[in-house]
C-alpha positions in Angstrom: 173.2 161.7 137.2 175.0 158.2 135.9 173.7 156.8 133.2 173.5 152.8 132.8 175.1 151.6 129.7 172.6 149.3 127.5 175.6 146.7 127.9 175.6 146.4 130.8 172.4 146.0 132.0 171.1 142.5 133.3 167.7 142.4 134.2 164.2 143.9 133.0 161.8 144.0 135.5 158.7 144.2 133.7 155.4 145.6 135.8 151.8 146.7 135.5 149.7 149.3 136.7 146.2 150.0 138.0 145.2 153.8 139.6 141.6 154.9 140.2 141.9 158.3 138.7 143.6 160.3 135.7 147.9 160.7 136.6 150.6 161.4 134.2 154.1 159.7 133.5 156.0 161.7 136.0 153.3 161.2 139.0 154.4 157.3 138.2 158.0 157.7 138.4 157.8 159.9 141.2 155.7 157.5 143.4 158.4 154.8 142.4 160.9 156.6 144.2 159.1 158.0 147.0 157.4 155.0 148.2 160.1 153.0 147.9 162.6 155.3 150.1 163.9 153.6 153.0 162.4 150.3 152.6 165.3 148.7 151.8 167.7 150.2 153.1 170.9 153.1 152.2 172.4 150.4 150.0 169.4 149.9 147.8 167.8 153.1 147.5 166.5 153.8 144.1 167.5 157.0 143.5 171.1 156.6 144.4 171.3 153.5 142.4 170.0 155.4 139.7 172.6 157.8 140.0 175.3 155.7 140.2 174.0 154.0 137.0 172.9 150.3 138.6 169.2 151.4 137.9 168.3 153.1 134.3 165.7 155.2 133.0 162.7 154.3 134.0 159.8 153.7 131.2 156.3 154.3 131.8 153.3 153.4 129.2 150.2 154.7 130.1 146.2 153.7 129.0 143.3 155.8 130.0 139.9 154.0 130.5 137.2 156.6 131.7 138.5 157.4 135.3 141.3 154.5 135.5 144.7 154.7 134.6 146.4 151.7 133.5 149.8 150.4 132.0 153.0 149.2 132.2 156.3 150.1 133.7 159.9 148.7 133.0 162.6 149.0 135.4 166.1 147.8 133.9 168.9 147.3 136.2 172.6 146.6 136.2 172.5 144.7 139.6 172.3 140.7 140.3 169.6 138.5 140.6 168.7 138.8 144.7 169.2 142.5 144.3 166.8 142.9 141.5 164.0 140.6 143.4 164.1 143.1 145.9 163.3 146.3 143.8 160.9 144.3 141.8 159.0 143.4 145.5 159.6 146.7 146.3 157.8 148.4 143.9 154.8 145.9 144.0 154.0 147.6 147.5 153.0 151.0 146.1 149.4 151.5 147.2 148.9 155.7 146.0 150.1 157.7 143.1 149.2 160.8 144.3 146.0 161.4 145.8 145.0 157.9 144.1 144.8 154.7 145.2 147.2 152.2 142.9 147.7 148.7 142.5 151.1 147.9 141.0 151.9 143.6 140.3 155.4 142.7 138.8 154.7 140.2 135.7 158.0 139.3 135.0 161.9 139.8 135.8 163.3 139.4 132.1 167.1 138.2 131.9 168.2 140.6 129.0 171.5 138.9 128.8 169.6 136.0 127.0 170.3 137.5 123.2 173.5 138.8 123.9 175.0 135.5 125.2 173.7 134.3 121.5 175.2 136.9 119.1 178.1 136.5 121.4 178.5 132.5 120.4 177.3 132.8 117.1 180.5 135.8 116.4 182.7 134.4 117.9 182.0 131.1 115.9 182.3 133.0 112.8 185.5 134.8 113.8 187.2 131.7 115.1 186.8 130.7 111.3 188.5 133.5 109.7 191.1 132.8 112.1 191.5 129.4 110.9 194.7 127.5 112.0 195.9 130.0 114.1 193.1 128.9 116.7 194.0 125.7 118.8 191.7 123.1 117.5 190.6 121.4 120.6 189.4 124.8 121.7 187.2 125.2 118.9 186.2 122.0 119.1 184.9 123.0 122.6 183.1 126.1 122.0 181.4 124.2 119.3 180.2 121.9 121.3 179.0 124.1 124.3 177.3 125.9 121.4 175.6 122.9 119.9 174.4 122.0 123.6 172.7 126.0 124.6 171.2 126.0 120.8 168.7 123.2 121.8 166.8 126.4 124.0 163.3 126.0 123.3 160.0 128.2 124.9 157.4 126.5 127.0 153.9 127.5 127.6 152.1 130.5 127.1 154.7 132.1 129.1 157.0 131.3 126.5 159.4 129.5 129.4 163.5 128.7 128.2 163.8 124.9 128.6 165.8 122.0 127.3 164.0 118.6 127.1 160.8 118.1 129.1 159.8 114.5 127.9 161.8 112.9 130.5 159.8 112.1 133.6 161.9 114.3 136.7 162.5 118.0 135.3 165.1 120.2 137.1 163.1 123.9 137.3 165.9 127.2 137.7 165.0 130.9 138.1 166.0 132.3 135.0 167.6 131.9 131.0 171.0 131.5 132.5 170.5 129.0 134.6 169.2 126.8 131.9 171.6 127.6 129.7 174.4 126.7 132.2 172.6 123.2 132.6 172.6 122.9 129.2 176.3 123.6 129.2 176.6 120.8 132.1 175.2 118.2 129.5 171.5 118.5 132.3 168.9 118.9 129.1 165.4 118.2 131.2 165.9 121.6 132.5 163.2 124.7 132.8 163.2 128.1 134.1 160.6 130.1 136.2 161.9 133.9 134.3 161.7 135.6 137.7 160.5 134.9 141.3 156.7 134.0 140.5 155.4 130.8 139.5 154.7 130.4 135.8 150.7 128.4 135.9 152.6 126.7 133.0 155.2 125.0 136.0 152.3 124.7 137.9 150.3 122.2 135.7 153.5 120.9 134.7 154.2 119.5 138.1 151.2 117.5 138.0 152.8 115.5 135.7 156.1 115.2 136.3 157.9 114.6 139.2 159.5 118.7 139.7 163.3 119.1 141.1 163.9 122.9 142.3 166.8 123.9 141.7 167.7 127.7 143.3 170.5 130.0 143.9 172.2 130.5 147.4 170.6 133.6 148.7 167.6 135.0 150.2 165.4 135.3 147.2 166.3 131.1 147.1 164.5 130.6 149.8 161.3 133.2 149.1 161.3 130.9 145.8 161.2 127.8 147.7 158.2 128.8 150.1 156.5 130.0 147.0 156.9 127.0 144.8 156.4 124.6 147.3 153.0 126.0 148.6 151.8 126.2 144.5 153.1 123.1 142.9 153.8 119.8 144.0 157.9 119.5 143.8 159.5 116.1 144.9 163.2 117.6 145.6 165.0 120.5 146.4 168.8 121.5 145.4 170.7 124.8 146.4 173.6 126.4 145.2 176.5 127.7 147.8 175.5 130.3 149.7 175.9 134.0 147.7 176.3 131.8 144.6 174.2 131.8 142.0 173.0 128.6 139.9 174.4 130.3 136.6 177.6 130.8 138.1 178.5 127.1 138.7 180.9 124.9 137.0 179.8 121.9 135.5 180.9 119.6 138.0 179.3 121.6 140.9 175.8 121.6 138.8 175.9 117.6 138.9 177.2 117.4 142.5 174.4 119.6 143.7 171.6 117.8 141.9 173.0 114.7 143.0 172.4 116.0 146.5 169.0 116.9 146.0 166.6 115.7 148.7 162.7 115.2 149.1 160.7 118.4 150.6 159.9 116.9 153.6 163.4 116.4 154.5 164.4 119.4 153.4 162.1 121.2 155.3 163.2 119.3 158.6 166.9 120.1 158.2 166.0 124.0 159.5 166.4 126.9 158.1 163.6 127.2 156.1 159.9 128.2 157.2 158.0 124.9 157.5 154.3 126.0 157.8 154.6 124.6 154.1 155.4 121.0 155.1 153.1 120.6 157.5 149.8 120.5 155.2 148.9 117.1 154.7 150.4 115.7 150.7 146.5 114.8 149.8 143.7 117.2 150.6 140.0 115.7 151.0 138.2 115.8 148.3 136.1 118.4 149.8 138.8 120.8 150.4 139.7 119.9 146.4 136.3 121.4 145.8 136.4 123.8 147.9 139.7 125.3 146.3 138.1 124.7 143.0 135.4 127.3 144.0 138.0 129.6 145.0 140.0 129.6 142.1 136.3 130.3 140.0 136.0 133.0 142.6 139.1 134.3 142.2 139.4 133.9 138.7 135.9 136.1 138.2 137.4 138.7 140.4 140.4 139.8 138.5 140.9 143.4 137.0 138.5 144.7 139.7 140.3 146.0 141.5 138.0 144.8 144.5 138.6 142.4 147.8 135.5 139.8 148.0 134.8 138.7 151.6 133.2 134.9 151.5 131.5 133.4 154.7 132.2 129.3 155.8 130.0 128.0 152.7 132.2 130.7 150.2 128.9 132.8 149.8 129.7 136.4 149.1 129.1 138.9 152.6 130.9 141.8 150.7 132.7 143.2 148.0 134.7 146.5 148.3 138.1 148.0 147.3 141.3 146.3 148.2 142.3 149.4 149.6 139.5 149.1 152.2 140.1 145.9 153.5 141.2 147.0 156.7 139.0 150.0 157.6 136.1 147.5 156.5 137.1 144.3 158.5 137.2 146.8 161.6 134.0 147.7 161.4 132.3 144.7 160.4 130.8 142.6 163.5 130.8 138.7 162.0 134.0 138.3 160.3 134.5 137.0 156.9 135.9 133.4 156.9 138.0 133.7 153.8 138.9 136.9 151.5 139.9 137.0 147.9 141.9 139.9 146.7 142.3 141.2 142.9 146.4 141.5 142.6 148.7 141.7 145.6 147.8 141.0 149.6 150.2 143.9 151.5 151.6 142.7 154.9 149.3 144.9 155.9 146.6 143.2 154.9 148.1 140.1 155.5 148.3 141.3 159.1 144.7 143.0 159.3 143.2 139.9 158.4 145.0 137.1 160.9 144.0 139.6 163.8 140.3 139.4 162.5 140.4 135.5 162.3 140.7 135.2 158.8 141.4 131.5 158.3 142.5 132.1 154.5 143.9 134.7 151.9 143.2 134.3 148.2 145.6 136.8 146.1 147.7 136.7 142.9 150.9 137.3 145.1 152.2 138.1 148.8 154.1 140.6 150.3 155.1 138.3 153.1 154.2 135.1 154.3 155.0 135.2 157.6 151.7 134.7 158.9 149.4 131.4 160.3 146.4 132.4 157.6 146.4 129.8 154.8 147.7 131.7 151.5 146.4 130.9 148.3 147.8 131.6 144.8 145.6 130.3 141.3 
């Protein structure tokens, strides 16, 4: 089996566990591969990208809490951005280790290439001094200056977000460290980045603030971004890079041309493309639909860690509470249907899908396996 060299990996996907019953490290790893087999097709299968070294070793912590077994998993890979989003949605659709049901959420997609890129700069600063004269000095001159520019990196809310300058009032929000430190490079310094495909809550309150340009790469896991942003946040533009490019691989002139061709949602939206169920919710709710998302969040909020799905009649009273894994044997059998369900972690397509055939008007959940659906999906 190929092994990935530590220099050449790119991203970390970082993800955490939930089982309802006492497994061991291998019964993880093993459910990683096996439940992931043939989802994505021959080109993406785990276990020959792991043996053609774009997928390492595997590393599994693991907590024992009476009959629940918890941790964390890391997944590093050698593959690009879109690629990586995949896996990392991939493995967020394991629902049994073993015999046991399991909940699995991705937390983060870590760019690891962060640190490197600085010990990079800062050695080749201190080489280009030993060589002294022997170095052209208007090329120094601009390495220097690129370097000044990436060193103003700062972190951002709890999630500890890479970012430039946030006090001006439009900030431009990228996927990952190295998009913001190619804007940086491009002299764009109101610049913040997500660190993966979720929504940081720290974006979130920040775009009720600030007026929020989105700013994503040229593929597929662009446009799950999009959807996903736009339905959390309020964002007044939208940019995209080429497509198959991605945002970090753009020259400095391209970075300005595409922000200067930036346009509101709604327009974006209407140019096709793009789902538009998004758009088409009204840019101020009543203020009895404010409260009633309020409640939700509480609901929601209340609900997490246990592991449970909470079905909530028209007035958001509680009819029932049982296992997420039971959501679909349980809204077969019920007679009145709930009008809204709130789910601890991840809503499957499956789910997703048991629930619009039932009526379901909406879906409360930290995340979504798909969002092709007419239910109203909501993330707090």
């Amino acid at each position: 089996m190929a092994k990935i060299s530590p220099t050449s990996i790119k991203y970390m996907v970082h993800a955490s566990f939930r089982v309802e019953g006492a497994l061991e490290k291998p019964d993880i790893i093993g459910a990683i591969f096996g439940q992931t087999e043939g989802l994505l097709g021959a080109d993406l299968e785990m276990r020959e990208l792991q043996k053609e070294g774009k997928i390492g070793r595997i590393e599994v912590e693991i907590e024992r809490r009476d009959k629940i077994t918890m941790g964390k998993i890391q997944v590093p890979t050698a593959l690009d951005q879109s690629e990586t989003t995949l896996i990392a949605a991939a493995i967020e659709t394991i629902e049994k280790i073993g015999p046991c049901d399991a909940q699995v959420d991705v937390e983060r997609i870590e760019d690891v290439r962060g640190s490197k890129r600085d010990y990079i700069i800062e050695r080749a600063k201190k080489l280009m001094l030993e060589i002294g004269g022997k170095t052209d000095s208007k090329e120094i001159s601009r390495t220097i200056k690129d370097s000044a520019k990436i060193s103003g990196v700062k972190e951002y809310g709890d999630e500890k977000l890479p970012c430039g300058d946030l006090s001006e009032r439009e900030i431009v929000v990228v996927e990952g460290r190295a998009d913001v430190l190619n804007l940086l490079r491009a002299g764009v310094k109101n610049v913040i980045a997500m660190n993966g495909t979720k929504l940081p809550d720290s974006i979130k309150k920040l775009s009720e603030e600030k007026e929020i340009t989105l700013f994503v790469d040229g593929d597929r896991g662009g446009k799950l971004i999009i959807q996903n942003v736009v339905e959390n946040a309020r964002i007044k533009d939208i940019t995209v890079a080429p497509d198959g490019k991605e945002v970090e691989e753009l020259t400095g002139k391209e970075i300005l041309m595409y922000l200067r061709k930036k346009v509101p949602v709604k327009e974006f939206f209407a140019r096709g493309g793009y789902p538009k169920r998004s758009f088409e919710k009204e840019e101020r709710k009543e203020e009895s639909e404010k409260i009633s998302k309020e409640k939700l969040k509480e609901i929601s909020e209340k609900n997490k860690g246990t592991g449970k799905a909470i079905f909530l009649d028209g007035a958001l009273r509680e009819i029932k509470s049982v296992s997420v894994r039971a959501i679909m044997t349980t809204l077969k059998k019920m007679g009145k249907k709930p009008f809204v369900i709130v789910i601890d972690g991840t809503a499957t397509a499956s789910a997703i899908k048991a629930a619009e055939e039932s009526g379901i008007k909406a879906l409360v959940a930290k995340n979504f396996t798909t969002t092709d659906t007419k239910i109203e999906l909501l993330s707090f």
